[in-house]
N, C-alpha and C positions, 0 to 999 in steps of 0.2 A: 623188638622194641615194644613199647606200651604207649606212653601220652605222648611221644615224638613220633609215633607210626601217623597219626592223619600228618596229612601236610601242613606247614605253617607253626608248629610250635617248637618248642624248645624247653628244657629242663634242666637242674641241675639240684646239688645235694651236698652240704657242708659239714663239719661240724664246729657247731661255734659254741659250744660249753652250757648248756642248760641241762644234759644229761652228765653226771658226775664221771661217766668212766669214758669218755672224751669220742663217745662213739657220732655218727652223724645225724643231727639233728635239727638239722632247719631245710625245707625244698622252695622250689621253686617252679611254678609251672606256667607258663606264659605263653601270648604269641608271640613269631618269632621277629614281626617285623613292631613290637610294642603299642600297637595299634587297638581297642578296647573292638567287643566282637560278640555274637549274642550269647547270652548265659543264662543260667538259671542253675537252681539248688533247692535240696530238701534239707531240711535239718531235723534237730530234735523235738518235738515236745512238752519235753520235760521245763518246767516252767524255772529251775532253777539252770536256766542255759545258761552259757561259760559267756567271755564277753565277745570271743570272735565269732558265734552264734550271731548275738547281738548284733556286733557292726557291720558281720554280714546280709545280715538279712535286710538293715538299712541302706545298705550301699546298694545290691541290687535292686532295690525300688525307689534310690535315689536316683539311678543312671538308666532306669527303663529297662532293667534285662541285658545290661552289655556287661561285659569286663576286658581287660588286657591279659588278666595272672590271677592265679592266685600262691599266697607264699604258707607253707604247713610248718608246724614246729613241732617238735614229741620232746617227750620229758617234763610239761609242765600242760596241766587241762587250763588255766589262767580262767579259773571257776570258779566261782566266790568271794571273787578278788574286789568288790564294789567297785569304784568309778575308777579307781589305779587302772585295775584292767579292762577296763575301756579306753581310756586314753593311751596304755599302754601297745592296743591293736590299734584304734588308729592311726598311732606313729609309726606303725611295721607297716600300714597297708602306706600311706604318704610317701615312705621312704622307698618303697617299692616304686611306687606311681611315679616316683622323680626319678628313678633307675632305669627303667622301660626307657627315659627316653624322646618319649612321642608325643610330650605336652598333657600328660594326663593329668586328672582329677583323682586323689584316694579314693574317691568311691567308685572308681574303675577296678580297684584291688579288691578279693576276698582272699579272706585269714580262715586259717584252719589249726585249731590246737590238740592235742592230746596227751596225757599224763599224769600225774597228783594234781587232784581238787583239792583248792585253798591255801594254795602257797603263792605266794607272788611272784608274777615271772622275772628272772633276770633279765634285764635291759641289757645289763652293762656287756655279758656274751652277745645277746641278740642286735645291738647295736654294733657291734664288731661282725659278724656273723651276713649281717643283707649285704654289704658290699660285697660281699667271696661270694655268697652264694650267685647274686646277680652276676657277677665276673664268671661264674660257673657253666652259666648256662649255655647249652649247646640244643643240636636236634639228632645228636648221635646214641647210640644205644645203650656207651656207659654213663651217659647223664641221665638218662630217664633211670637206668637201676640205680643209681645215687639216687635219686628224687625218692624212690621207690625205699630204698634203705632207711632215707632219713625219717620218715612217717614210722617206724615198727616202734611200737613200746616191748610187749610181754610176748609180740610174734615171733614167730622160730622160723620164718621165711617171708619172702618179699612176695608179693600179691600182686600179679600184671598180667594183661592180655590185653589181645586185640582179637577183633570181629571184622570182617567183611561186609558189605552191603552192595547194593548193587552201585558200582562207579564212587562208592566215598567206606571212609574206613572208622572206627569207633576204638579207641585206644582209652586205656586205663591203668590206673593202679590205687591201690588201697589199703590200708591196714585195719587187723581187727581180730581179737583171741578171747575174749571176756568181756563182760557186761553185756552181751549181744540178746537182745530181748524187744518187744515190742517200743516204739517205732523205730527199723533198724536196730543200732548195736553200738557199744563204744567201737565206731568206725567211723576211718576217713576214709570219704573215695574222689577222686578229681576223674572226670572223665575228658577226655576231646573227642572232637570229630573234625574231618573236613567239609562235613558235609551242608548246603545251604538252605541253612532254617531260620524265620524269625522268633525272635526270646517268647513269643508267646505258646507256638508252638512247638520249641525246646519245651520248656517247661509243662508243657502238659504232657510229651511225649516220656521224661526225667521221672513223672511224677507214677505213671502207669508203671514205669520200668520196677519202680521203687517198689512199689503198692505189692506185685505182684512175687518180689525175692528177698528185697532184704525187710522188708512189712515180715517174713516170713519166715523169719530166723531167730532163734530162740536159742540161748545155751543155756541163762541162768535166770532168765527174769528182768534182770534189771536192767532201766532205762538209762543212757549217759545224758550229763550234761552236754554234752560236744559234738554229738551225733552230727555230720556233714556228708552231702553227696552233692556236687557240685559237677555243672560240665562247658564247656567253651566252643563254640561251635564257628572255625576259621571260616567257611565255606571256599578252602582254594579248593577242592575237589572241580569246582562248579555243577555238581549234581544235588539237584533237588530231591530229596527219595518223598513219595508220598508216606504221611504222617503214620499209619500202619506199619509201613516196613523200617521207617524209623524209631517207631516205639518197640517192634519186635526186637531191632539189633541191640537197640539198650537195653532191653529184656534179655537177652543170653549175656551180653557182658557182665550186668548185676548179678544175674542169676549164679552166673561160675565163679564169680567175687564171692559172693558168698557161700557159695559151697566150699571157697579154700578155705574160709573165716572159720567154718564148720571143722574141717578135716584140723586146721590148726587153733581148735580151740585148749584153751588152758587145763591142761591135766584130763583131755578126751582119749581115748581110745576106739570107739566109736563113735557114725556120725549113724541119725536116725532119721527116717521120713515116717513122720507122720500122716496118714490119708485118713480122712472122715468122706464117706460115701451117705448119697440115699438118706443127708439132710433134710429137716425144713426148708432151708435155702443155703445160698454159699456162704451167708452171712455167721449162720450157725454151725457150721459147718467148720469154719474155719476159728469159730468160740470154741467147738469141743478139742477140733487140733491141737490149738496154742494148749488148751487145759490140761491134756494128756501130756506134752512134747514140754510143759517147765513142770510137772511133777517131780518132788527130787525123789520120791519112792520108784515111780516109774523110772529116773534116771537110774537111781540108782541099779534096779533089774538089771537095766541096758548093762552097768559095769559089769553085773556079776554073769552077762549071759543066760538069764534067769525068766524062762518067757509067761514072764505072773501075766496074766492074763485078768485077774482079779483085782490089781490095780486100774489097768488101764479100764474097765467098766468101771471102778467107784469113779475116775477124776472124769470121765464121758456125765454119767450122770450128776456130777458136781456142776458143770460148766453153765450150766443157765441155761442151754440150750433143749429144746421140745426131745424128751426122753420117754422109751418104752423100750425098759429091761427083756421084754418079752420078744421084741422086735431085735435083739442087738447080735451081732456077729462079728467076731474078732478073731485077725490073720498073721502070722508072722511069717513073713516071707513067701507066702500064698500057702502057708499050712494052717488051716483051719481050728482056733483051739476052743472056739466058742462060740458055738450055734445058738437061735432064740434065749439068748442070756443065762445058757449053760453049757459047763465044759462037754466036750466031748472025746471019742477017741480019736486019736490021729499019729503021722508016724513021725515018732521019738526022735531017729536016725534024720530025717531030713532038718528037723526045728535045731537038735545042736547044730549043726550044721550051719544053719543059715544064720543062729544067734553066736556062734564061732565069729563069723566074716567081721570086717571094718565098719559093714555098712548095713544098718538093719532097718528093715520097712517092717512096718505099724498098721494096718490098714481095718478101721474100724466100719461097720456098715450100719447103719440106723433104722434102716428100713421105711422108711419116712417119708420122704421124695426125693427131689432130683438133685438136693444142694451136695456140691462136693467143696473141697479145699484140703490144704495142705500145708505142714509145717516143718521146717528143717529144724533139728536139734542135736544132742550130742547124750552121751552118758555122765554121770557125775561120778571124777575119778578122783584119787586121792591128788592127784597133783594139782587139782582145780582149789583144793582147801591148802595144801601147802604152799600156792602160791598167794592166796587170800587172806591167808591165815593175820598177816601183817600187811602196813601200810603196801600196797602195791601200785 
């Protein structure tokens, strides 16, 4: 199971016609007794946010950090939709709120969209579509993988785990294949827990989580409108974990979210890790990563298995970051192909090899100081433009 594994919630996943080929497309993630509970979310930055961006973000600081659910749809981002789609979330989250049950308030409900920017969402599906959904909901394992199904746009698998903690458990799921670039990615992730936190310290703990994996993921560059990472925290476990080991466990849940987002990115073949060593500080550190890890020259290498080594120094010294060519050292897969900021010899046989695999590490050294960081990425392959290539 995924967002039904902590105790207290419940899921479910319809389809109610806003994707044309009748697949499932609206979820449901709730408590289970419809009771509002503490929460917190990171969204996008992108200043052209979609509107359930918008009314989420209001809701959770009109209700102090709590929610009951939140309801996601795919097939439509309802992103530049002006005040239609505003009104039009908060009717989905209201009708939600009367669903649950438990006397709630709309701004108990967060909305989560994903899809085509600038089309208007269908009501007339999604107003047929929250009653089924809400009737849908259970805390069994094929409701969560519905919930899980109905979130996929351009995914080619359903994205869920759960994590352990000490006495309470951390469940999830999420979707995400493209756009994936600085802050986060065209993705959704609803998280739960059982475990007993107040919204303030949810939310700082969400926010570390965030900072440190999906902050940290890179396919193509570009920012979504819709970016959400939201989590609900029942406390029936009755364990309190101290704020460190609760921010660690949403730190491996995020973190392996987005290495599926990685492995299932749009026309990838490989996924790559970026390391910058022996920074000015992390700060820089993590500027020459990203710089290196959205290069479409360097991606493109990554496709052809190609270990240019003469890229990845031009986009290091591109980055803004305190450079000295003389100082610089570059490894692929711990084969060394560039000492004091030239090539040197090394063995052939191991580097195919290692630029053969699925998975290829980067690791650049600056010589500098102490700052490290790191970035997830992928290769640029032809199926990332033929799925681009047109409205997608």
């Amino acid at each position: 199971m995924s967002v039904t594994a902590p105790a207290g919630f419940v899921a479910g996943g319809v389809a109610c016609g806003i994707k044309p080929g009748g697949g499932l497309d609206l979820a449901l993630v709730a408590t289970a007794d419809g009771l509002a509970v503490p929460a917190a979310a990171v969204f996008t930055t992108n200043r052209a946010a979609a509107a359930s961006v918008q009314v989420s973000r209001r809701h959770l600081t009109t209700s102090g950090g709590r929610a009951a659910g939140m309801v996601l749809s795919s097939g439509n981002a309802n992103a530049a939709t002006g005040a239609r789609g505003v009104a039009d979330v908060e009717e989905m989250a209201a009708a939600v709120a009367v669903g649950l049950g438990a006397g709630l308030d709309a701004h108990h409900v967060l909305v989560a969209q994903t899809g085509l920017i600038g089309i208007p969402l269908p009501m007339g599906p999604v107003r047929r579509g929250l009653p089924a959904v809400l009737a849908d909901r259970s805390g069994d394992r094929e409701a969560s993988a519905r919930a899980a199904r109905a979130i996929m746009t351009t995914d080619t698998v359903q994205k869920e785990i759960v994590v352990h903690g000490s006495g309470f458990r951390v469940g999830a799921m999420a979707k995400g294949a493209a756009m994936l670039a600085p802050n986060m990615a065209t993705m959704l992730a609803i998280l739960t827990t059982d475990a007993v936190v107040d919204p303030h310290d949810l939310s700082a703990a969400l926010s570390r989580a965030v900072s440190g994996t999906f902050n940290r993921l890179s396919v193509d560059g570009s920012m979504s409108t819709n970016d959400t990472v939201a989590i609900l925290a029942s406390g029936a476990s009755g364990s309190t974990p101290a704020a460190a080991e609760l921010a660690d466990v949403l730190g491996q849940v995020c973190g392996q979210l987005a290495r599926m987002m990685a492995e299932d990115a749009e026309g990838a073949t490989k996924v790559a890790v970026v390391r910058v060593l022996r920074a000015v500080s992390d700060e820089e550190a993590h500027r020459a990563a990203r710089q290196v890890a959205e290069s479409q020259l360097v991606q493109c290498s990554l496709n052809g298995a190609d270990p240019y080594w003469g890229r990845v120094v031009s986009e290091l010294g591109a980055a803004g970051a305190t450079f000295d060519l003389d100082r610089v050292s570059i490894e692929y897969g711990g084969v060394t192909v560039c000492r004091a900021g030239q090539g040197i010899d090394h063995d052939d046989v191991a580097l195919a090899a290692h630029m053969a695999g699925r998975t290829v590490e980067i690791t650049c050294d600056l010589g500098l100081g102490t700052g490290e960081a790191a970035v997830l990425t992928t290769d640029l392959g032809y199926g990332y433009i033929d799925e681009n290539r047109t409205t997608s």
